[in-house]
C-alpha positions as CSV (number, residue, x, y, z in Angstrom):
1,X,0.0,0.0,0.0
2,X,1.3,3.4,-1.0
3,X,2.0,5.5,2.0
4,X,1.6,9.0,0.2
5,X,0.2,10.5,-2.7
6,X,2.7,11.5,-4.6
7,X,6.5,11.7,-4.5
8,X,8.4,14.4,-6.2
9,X,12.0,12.7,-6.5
10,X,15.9,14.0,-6.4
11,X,14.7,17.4,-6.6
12,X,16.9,20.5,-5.1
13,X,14.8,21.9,-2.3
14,X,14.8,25.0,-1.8
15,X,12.4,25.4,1.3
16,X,12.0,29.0,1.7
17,X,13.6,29.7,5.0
18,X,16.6,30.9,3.0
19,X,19.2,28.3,4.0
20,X,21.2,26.2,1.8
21,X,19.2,24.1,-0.9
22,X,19.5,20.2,-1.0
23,X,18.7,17.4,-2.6
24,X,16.1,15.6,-1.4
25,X,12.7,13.1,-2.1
26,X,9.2,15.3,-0.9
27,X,6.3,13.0,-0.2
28,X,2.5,14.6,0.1
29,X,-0.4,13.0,1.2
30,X,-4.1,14.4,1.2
31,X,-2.8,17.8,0.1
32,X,0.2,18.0,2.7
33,X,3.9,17.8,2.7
34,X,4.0,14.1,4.9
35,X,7.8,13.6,4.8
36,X,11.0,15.3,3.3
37,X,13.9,12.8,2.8
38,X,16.4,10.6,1.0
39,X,14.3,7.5,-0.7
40,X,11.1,8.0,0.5
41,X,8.9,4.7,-0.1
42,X,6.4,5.0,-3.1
43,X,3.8,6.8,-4.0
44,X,0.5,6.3,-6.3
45,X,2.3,8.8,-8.2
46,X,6.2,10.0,-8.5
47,X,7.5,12.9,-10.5
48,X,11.7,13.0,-11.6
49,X,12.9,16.5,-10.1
50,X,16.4,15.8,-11.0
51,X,17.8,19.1,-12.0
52,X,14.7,21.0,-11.3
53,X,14.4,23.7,-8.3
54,X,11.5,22.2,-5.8
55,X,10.3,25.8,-4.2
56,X,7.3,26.8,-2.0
57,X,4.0,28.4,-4.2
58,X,4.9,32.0,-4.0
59,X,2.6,34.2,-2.3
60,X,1.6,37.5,-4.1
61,X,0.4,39.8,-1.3
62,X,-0.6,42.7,-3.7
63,X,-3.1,41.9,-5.8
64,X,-6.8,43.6,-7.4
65,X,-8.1,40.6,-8.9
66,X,-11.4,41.2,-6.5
67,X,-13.8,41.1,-9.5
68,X,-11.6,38.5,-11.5
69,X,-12.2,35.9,-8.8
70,X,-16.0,35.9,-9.2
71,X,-15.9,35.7,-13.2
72,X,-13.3,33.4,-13.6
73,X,-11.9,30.2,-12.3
74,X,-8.3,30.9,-13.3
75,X,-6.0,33.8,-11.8
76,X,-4.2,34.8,-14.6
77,X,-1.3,36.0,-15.0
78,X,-0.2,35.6,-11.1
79,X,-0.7,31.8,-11.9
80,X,1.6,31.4,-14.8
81,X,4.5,32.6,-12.7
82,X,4.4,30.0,-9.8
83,X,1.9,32.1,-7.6
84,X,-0.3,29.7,-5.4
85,X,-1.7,32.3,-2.9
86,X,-2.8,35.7,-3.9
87,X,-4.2,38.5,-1.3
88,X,-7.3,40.9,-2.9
89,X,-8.9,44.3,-1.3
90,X,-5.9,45.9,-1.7
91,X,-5.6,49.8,-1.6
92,X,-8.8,50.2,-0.4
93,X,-10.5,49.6,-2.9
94,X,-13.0,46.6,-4.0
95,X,-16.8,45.6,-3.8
96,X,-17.5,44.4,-0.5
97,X,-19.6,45.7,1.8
98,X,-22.1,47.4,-0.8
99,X,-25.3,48.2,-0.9
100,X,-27.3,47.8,-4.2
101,X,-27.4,51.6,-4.8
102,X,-23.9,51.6,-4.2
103,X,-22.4,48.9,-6.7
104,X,-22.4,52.4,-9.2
105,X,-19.9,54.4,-7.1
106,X,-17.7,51.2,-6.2
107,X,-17.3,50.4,-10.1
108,X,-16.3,53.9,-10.6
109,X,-13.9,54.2,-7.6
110,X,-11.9,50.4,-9.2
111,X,-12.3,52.6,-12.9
112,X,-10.3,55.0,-11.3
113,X,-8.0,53.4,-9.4
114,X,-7.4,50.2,-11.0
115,X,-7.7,50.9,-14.5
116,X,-10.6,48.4,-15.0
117,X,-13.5,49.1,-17.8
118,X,-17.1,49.6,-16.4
119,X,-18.0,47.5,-19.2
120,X,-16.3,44.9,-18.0
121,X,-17.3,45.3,-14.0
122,X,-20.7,45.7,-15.5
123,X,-20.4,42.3,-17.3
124,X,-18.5,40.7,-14.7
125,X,-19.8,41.2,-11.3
126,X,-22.3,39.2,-10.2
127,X,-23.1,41.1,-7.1
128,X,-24.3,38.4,-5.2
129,X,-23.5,39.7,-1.3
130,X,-24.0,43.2,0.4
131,X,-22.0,42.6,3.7
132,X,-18.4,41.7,3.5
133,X,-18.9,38.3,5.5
134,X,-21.8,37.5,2.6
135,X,-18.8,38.7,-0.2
136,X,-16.4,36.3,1.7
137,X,-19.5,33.5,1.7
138,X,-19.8,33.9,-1.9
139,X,-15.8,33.3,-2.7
140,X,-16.0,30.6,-0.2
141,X,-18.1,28.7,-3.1
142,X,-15.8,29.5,-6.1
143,X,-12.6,27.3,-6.7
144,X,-9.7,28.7,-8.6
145,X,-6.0,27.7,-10.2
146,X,-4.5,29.6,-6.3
147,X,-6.0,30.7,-3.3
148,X,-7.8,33.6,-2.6
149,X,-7.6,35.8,0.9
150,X,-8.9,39.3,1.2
151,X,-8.6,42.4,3.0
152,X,-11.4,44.8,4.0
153,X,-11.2,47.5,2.0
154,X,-11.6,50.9,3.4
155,X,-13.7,52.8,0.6
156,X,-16.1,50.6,0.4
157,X,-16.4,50.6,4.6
158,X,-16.7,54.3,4.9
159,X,-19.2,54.2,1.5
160,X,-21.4,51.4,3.4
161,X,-21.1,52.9,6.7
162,X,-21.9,56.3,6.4
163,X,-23.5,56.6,2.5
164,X,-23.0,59.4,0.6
165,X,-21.1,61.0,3.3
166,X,-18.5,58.4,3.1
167,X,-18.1,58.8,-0.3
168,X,-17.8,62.6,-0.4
169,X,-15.1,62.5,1.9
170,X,-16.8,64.3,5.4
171,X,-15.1,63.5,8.6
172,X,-16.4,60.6,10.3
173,X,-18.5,61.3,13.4
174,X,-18.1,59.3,16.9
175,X,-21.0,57.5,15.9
176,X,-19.4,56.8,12.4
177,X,-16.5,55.8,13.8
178,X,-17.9,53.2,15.9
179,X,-20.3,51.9,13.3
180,X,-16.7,51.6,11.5
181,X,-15.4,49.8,13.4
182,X,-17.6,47.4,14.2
183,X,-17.8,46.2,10.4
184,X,-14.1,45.6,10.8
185,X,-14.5,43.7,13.4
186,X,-17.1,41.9,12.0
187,X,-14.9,41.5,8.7
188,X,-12.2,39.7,10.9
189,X,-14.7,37.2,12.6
190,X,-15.5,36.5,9.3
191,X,-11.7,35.3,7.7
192,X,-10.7,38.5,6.5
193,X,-7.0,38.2,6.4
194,X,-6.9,42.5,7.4
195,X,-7.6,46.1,6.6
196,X,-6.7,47.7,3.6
197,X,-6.2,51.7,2.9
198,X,-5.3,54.4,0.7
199,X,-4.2,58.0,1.5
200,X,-2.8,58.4,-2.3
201,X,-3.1,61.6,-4.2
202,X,-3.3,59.9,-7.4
203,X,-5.9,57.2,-6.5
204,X,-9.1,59.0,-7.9
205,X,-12.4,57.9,-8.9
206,X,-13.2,57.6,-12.9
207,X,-14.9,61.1,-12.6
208,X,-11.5,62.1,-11.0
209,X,-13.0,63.0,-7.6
210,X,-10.5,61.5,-4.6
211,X,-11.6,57.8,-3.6
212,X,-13.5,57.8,-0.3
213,X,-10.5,56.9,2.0
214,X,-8.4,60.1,1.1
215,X,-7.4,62.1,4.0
216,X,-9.1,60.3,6.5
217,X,-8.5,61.5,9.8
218,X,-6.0,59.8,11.6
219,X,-8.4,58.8,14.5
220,X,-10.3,57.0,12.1
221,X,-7.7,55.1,10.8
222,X,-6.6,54.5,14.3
223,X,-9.9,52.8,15.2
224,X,-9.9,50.7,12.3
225,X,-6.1,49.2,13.3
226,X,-7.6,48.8,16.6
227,X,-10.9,46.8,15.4
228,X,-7.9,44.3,13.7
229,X,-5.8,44.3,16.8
230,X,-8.8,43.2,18.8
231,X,-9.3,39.8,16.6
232,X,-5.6,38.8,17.4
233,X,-4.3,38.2,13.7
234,X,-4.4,39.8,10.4
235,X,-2.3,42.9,9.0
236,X,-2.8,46.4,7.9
237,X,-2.1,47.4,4.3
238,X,-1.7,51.4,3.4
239,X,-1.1,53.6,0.2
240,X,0.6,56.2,2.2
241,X,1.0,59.7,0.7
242,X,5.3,59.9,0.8
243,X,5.6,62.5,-2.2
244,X,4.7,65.6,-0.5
245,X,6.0,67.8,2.2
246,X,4.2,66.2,5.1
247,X,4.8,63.1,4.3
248,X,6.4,62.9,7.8
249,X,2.6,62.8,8.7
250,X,1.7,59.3,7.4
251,X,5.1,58.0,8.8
252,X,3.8,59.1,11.8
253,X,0.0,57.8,11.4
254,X,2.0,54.2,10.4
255,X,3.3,54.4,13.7
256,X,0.0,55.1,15.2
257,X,-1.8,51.9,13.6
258,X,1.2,49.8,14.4
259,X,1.0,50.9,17.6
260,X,-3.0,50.7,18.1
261,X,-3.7,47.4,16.8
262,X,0.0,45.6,17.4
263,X,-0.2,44.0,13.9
264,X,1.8,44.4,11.2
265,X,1.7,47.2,8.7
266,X,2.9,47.2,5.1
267,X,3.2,50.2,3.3
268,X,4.1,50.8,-0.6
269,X,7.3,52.5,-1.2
270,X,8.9,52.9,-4.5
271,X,12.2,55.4,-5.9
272,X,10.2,58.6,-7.5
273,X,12.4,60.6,-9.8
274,X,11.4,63.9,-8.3
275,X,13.4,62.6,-5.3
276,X,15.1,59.8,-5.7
277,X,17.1,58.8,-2.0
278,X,13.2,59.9,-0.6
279,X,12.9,55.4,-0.3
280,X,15.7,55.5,2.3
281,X,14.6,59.4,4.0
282,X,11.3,56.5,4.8
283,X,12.8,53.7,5.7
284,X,14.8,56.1,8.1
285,X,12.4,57.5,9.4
286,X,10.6,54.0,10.5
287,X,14.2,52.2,11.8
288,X,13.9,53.2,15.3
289,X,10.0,52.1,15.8
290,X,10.8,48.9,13.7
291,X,13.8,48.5,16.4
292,X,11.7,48.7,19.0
293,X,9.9,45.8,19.0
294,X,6.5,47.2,18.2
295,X,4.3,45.5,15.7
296,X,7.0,46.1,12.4
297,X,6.1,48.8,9.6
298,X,7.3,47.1,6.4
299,X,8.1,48.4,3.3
300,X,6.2,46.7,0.5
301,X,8.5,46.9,-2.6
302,X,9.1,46.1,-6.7
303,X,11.9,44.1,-7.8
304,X,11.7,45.6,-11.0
305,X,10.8,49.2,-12.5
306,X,6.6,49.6,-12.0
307,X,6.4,50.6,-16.0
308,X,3.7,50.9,-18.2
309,X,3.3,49.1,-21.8
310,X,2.7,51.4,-24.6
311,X,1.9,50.5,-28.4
312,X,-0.5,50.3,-31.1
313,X,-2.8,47.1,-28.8
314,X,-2.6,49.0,-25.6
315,X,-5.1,51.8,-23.9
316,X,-1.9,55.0,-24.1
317,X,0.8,55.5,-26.1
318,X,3.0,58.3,-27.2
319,X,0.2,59.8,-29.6
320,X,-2.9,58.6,-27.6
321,X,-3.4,62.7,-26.6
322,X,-3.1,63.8,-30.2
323,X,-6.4,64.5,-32.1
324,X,-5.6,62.9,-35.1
325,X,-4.6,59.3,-33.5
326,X,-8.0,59.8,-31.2
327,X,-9.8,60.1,-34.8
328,X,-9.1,56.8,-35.5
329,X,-11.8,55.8,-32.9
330,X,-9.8,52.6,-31.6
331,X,-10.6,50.0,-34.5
332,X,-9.4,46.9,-34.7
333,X,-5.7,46.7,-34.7
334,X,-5.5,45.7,-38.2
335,X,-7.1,48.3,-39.7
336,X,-5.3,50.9,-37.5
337,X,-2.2,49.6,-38.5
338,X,-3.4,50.0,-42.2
339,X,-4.1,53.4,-41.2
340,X,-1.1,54.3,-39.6
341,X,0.9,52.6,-42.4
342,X,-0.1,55.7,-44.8
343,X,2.4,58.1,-45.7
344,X,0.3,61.4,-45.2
345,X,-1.2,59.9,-41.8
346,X,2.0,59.3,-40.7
347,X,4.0,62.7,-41.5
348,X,0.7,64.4,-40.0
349,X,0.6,62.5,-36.4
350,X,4.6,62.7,-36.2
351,X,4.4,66.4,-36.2
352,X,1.6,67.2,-34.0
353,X,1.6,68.2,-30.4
354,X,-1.0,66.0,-28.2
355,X,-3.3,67.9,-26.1
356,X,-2.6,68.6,-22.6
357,X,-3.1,64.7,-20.9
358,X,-5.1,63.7,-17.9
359,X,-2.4,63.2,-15.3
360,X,1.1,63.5,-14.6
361,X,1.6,60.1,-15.6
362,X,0.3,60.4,-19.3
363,X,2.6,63.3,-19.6
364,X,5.6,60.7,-19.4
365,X,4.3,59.1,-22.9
366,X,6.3,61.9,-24.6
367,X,9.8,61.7,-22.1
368,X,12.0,60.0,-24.7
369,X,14.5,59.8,-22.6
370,X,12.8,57.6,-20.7
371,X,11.4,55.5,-22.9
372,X,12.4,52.0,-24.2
373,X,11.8,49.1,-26.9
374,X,10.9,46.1,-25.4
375,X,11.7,43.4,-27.2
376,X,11.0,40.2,-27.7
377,X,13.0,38.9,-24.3
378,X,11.8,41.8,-22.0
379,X,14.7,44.0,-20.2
380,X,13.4,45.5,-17.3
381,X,17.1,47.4,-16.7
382,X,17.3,48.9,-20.1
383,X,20.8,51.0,-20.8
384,X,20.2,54.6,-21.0
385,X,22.3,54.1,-24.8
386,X,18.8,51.8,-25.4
387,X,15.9,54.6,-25.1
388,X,14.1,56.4,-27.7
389,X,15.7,58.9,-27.5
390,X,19.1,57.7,-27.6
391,X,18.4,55.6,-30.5
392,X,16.7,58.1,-32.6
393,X,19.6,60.8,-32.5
394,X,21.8,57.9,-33.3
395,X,19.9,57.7,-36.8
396,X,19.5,61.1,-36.6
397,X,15.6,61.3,-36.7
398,X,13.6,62.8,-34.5
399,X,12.1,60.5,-31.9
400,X,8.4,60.8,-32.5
401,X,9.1,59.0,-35.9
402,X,11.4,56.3,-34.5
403,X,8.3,55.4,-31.5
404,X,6.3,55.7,-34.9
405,X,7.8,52.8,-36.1
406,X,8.7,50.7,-33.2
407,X,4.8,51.0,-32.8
408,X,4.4,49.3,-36.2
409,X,6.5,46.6,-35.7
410,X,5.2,42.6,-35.2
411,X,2.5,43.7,-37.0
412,X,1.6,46.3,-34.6
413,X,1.8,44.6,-31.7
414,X,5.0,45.3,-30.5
415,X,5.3,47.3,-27.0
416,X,8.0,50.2,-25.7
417,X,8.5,49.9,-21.6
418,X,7.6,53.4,-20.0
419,X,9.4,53.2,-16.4
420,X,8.0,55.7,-13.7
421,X,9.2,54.6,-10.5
422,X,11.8,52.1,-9.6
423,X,14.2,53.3,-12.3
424,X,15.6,57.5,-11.8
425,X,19.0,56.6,-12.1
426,X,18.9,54.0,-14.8
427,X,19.6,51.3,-12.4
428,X,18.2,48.8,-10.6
429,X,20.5,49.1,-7.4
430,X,18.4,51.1,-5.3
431,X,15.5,48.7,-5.6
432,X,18.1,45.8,-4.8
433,X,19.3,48.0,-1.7
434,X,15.0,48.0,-0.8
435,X,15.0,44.5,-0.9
436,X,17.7,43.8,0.7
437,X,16.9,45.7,3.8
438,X,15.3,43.8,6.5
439,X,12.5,46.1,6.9
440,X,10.6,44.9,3.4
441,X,8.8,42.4,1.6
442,X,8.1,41.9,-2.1
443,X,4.7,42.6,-3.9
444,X,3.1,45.6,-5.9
445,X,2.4,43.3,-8.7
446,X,-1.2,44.6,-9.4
447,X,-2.6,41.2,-10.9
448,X,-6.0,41.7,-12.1
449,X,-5.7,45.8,-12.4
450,X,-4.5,48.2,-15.1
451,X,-5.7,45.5,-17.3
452,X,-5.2,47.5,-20.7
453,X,-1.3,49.4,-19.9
454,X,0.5,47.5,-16.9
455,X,1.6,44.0,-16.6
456,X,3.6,43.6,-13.4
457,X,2.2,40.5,-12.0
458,X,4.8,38.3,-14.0
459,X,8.0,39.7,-10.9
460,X,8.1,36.2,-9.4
461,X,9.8,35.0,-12.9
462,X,11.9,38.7,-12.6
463,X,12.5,37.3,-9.3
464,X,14.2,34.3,-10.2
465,X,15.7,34.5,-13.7
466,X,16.9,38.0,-13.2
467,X,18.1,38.7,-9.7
468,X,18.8,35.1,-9.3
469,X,20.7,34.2,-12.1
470,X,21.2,36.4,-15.3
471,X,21.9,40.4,-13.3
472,X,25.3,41.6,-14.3
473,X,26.6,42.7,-11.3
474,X,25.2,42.1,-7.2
475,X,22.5,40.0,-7.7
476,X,20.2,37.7,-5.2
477,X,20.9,33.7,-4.1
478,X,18.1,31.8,-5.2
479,X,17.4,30.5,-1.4
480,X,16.9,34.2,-0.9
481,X,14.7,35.1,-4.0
482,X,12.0,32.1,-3.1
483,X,12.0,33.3,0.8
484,X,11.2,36.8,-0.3
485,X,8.6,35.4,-2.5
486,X,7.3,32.5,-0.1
487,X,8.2,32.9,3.1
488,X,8.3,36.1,4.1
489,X,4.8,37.2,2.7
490,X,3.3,33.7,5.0
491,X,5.0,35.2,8.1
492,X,3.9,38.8,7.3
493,X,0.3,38.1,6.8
494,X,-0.1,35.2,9.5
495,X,0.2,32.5,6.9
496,X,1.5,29.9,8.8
497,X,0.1,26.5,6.7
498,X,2.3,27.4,3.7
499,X,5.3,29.6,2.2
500,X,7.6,26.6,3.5
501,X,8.3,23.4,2.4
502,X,8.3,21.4,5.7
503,X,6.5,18.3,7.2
504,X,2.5,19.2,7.9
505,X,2.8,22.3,5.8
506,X,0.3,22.3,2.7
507,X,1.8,21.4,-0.4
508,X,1.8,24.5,-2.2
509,X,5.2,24.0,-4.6
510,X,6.5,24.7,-7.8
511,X,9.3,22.5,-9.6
512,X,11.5,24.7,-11.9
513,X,13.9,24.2,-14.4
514,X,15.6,27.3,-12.8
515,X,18.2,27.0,-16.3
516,X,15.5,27.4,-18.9
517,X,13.9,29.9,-16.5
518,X,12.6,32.9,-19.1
519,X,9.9,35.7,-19.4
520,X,8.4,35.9,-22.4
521,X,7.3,39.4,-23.7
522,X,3.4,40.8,-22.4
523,X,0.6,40.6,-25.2
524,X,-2.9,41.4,-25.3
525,X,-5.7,39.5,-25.2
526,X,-9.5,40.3,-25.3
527,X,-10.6,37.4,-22.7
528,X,-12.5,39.4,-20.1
529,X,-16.4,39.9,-19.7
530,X,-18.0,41.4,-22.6
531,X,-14.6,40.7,-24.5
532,X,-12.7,43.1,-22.5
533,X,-8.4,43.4,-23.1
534,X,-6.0,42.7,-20.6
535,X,-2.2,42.2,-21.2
536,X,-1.1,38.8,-21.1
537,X,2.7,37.4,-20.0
538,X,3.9,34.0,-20.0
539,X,6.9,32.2,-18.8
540,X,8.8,29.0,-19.8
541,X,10.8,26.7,-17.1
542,X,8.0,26.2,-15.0
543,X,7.5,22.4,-14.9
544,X,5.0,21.9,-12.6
545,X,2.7,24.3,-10.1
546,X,0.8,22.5,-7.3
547,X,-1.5,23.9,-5.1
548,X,-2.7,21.8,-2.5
549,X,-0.5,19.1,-3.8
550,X,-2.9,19.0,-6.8
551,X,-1.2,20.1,-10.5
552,X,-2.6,23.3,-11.8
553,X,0.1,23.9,-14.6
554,X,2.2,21.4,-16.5
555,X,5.4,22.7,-18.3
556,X,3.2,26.1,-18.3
557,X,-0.1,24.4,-19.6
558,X,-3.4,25.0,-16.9
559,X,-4.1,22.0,-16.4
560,X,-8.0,22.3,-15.7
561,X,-7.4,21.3,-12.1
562,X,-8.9,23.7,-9.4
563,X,-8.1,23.5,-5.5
564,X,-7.7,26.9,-5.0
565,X,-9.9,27.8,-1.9
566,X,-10.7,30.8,-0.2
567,X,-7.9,31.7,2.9
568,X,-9.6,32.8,5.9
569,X,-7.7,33.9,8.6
570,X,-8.3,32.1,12.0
């Protein structure tokens, strides 16, 4: 009689607490790790690891795929890059708690924030809960490729609690705050893994009004920490607002919810070009209260530059702001490459000015200098001799016409890498000083948001094949690049049934041919509700992905298999 389900043989374990890997045999029966040795006895099933890296599922603790999980079964992209456990309600935002006359003002506050069509929230969402518990009640019948946990979003919670007050951004009364917190606390009873806010100046609505959690007072968000401190587990997530004066003032209110509810906080921090040391000015500021032995304050950080994807099949590009490329009315790509292909289109586009853009951020579509072909084999630390403008006053054109034609190329479906954060100096070394720092964690991936420009979710494969193998220069071990991506997110969020691979632990693991490790380049596809876009990135080297000992992917192929469960925190 087989004593275990399956054995995954002569492997090289890495097991996520970041010592030394090893070769080693990894038995699992009913969905656990039941023994980790040298010639473990059979199995009703064995896999040949030899030569492949046997890691933990990776944990992505950053995540807005909180309408994707009730349309689909399948957490794309986050599951093609050896992701097993994915956290939702992040910034704030989501759909849970919501009344029925609210569902209107939620979708337009995800719009905003998340760069997700109406059309395809409208599609999509089945709205089948008010109350957060009843949201959580309704995942708790879906089954997916990973597991799901969630925070409770704050804009929603102030929306639900206090109506159209909440949403317009008035103080919160006593009475408000109480009626607050109690909906927190009734969120943790319910599984909710923590509490999830945003103080951001650039997370508005899709009218362009703040979201409803913007300058909230700091006794309010004080309360709230509280309500999660009360329940004895979970973890605070925050947008904080670093890239202004008083930015001293959200250190400070970190401190405060730390302090108030004695769980850990994590906090987004990023290298802005307008100041580029202001990362380390933070994680300054926070040494001596994460020294103390308070709850920690940890930065949440990217391992690569947060960019967005421009071209011909994506929502912005360098001409989306002028008005003769917003003639074209979006058709299918095609025909606007037909279109764009003309000789008089062309001269007239390349010599107009666009009109004056939304944000800040559209504004960079035009910084030459700061823009990059991607290629086929993506390079997320391009040489400053590689960017547009570089390249164009090497062939001595100017270079609106050279992102003109990069535009057209692979039949207009090839993409130019528009960095803005992560990447001031040309150089990944400050973001390899944030991670190396004992005071943060990885995430900021964004799966399931900015569906039409952004396609960070793919970092676990950054992770590995870049800062663990190909990096010129200081680069990461590989024991150290699966703890950040396993590990250390378990131990951050209370986790502690997976992120290691260990005897009783659930068999969340990847097997990877760590060699053949390599990111392919992001692509659209129209696959959402009401045949809505979304960039697309895949990855060789992954042999297999287990969640729950079950095979979700094979040599990058889904499998059909789905044990993904919702997480609720107990």
């Amino acid at each position: 009689m087989p004593d275990a389900d399956l054995i995954i043989r002569g492997g090289t374990i890495v097991d996520g607490t970041g010592g030394n890997p090893f070769v080693a045999d990894i038995a699992v029966l009913d969905g656990r790790i039941s023994a980790i040795g040298a010639n473990l006895e059979r199995a009703r099933e064995e896999i040949d690891a030899n030569g492949l890296l046997v890691t933990p599922g990776f944990i992505d603790i950053h995540t807005h795929y909180d309408g994707q999980v009730t349309w689909s079964d399948s957490l794309v992209p986050s599951a093609e890059h050896g992701v097993t456990s994915v956290v939702i309600g992040n910034c704030g935002v989501g759909f849970a708690p919501c009344r029925a006359g609210d569902r209107e003002a939620l979708v337009n506050v995800m719009e905003g924030v998340e760069d997700i069509p109406e059309a395809v929230m409208a599609t999509g969402l089945p709205w089948n809960w008010e109350t957060f518990p009843e949201y959580l009640e309704a995942l708790g019948n879906c089954a997916w490729d990973v597991d799901v946990g969630a925070y409770i979003p704050h804009s929603p919670l102030r929306v639900y609690a206090m109506g159209q007050r909440g949403l317009d951004r008035e103080a919160a009364t006593p009475a408000d705050i109480v009626r607050l917190s109690e909906l927190v606390s009734e969120a943790m009873d319910a599984g909710a893994l923590g509490f999830a806010t945003s103080r951001s100046l650039v997370h508005r609505r899709g009218d362009g009004a703040f979201i409803p959690s913007f300058q909230a007072a700091c006794e309010e968000l004080e309360a709230l920490a509280r309500a999660v401190g009360e329940s004895g587990r979970g973890a605070i997530q925050m947008i904080p607002n670093l890239d202004t004066a008083d930015w001293s003032g959200d250190v400070d209110l970190m401190k405060r919810m730390a302090c108030a509810s004695g769980r850990p906080v994590t906090y987004s921090l990023a290298q802005w070009a307008g100041n580029p040391d202001g990362w380390r000015q933070t994680m300054d500021a926070l040494l001596e209260h994460n020294r103390s032995g308070a709850a920690p304050i940890l930065a949440q950080v990217y391992p690569r530059p947060m960019g967005a994807l421009c071209g011909l099949s994506t929502s912005a590009n360098a001409f989306s702001y002028c008005r003769t490329y917003r003639a074209l009315e979006d058709p299918p790509l095609p025909e606007k490459g037909r279109l764009m292909r003309d000789s008089r289109f062309r001269e007239r586009l390349v010599a107009e000015e666009p009109d004056e853009t939304p944000t800040p951020l559209h504004a960079l579509l035009r910084a030459w200098d700061n823009l990059f072909p991607l290629g086929d084999e993506p390079d997320y630390e391009p040489s400053p001799d590689s960017s547009i403008a570089s390249l164009a006053k090497r062939r001595g054109i100017e270079p609106a016409e050279l992102a003109y034609e990069l535009m057209l190329e692979q039949e207009g479906k090839s993409l130019i890498l528009m960095p803005f954060s992560n990447y001031a100096q040309c150089s990944l070394d400050p973001v390899l000083a944030m991670m190396k720092d004992p005071c943060s964690i990885i995430g900021l991936g964004d799966g399931g948001a900015h569906y039409g420009i952004i396609c960070d979710a793919s970092y676990p494969t950054t992770m590995l094949a870049y800062w663990a193998r190909d990096r010129g220069g200081e680069r990461l071990s590989v024991a150290a690049a699966v703890k950040a991506l396993s590990a250390d997110n378990a131990a951050f969020l209370g986790l502690h049934d997976r992120g290691r691979l260990a005897q009783g632990l659930k068999a969340d693991i990847n097997l990877i041919d760590h060699a053949a490790l390599r990111l392919h380049a992001p692509y659209v596809v129209h696959d959402l509700p009401g045949g809505g876009r979304r960039l697309a990135q895949h990855a060789s080297g992954y042999r297999a992905t287990m969640v729950s000992g079950v095979i979700t992917r094979w040599d990058g192929v889904d499998t059909g298999a789905r044990p993904g469960r919702l997480i609720r925190a107990t």
